[in-house]
C-alpha positions in Angstrom: -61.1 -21.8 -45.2 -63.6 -24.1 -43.4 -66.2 -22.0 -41.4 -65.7 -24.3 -38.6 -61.7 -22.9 -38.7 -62.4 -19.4 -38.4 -65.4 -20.0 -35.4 -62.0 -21.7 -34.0 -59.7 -18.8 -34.8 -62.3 -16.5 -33.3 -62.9 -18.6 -29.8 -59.3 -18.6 -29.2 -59.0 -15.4 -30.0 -61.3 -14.7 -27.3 -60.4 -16.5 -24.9 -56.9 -15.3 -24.9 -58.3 -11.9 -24.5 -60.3 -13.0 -21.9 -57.2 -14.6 -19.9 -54.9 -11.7 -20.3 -57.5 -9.3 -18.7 -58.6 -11.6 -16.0 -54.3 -11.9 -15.7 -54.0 -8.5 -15.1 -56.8 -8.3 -12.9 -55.7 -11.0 -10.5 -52.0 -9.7 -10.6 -52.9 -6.5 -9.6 -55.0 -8.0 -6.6 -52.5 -10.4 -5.2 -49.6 -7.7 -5.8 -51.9 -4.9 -3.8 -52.7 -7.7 -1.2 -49.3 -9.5 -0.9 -47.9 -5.0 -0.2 -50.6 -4.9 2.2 -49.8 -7.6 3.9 -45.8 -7.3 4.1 -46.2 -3.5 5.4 -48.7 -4.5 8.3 -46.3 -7.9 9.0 -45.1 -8.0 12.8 -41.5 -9.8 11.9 -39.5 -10.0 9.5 -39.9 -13.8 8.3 -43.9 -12.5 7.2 -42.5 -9.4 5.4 -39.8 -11.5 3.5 -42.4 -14.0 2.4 -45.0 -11.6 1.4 -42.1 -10.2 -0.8 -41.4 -13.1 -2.1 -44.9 -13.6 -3.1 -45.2 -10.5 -4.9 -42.4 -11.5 -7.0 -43.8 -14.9 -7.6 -46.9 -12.9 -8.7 -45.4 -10.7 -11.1 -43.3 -13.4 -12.2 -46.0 -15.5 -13.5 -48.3 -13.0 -14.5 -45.8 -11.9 -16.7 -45.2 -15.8 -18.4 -49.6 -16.1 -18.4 -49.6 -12.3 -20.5 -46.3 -13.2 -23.1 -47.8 -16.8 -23.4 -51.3 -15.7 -24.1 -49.8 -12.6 -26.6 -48.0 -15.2 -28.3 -51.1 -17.4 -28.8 -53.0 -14.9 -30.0 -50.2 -13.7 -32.7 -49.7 -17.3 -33.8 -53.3 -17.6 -34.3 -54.1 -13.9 -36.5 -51.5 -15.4 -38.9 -53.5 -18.3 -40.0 
């Protein structure tokens, strides 16, 4: 295989790495945040928005962690 392929195979190797941690990272912030936020909330329409938000978060930190898995096992074959 071309050397220029596998420097390829290797960035997006990395990069995926590099997206699922930074993924996790953020997720984990917006989650504690977004908690934070909906137990300090003075009515109820802030508390149900801030858990709606949380659920968004985990929702698509979810989709950016399969979707970058995925990546990166579709790439290792080749």
């Amino acid at each position: 295989m071309p050397s220029f392929v596998t420097s390829l195979q290797n960035l997006i190797s990395d990069a995926t790495s590099w997206i699922m941690g930074l993924a996790v990272l953020v997720m984990v912030l917006m989650v504690s945040y977004h908690a934070l936020m909906r137990t300090t909330a003075q009515d109820e329409h802030s508390a149900m928005k801030h858990s709606k938000s949380i659920k968004n978060v985990l929702m698509y930190g979810v989709i950016v962690v399969i979707a970058s898995a995925l990546v990166k096992t579709i790439v290792g074959y080749f």
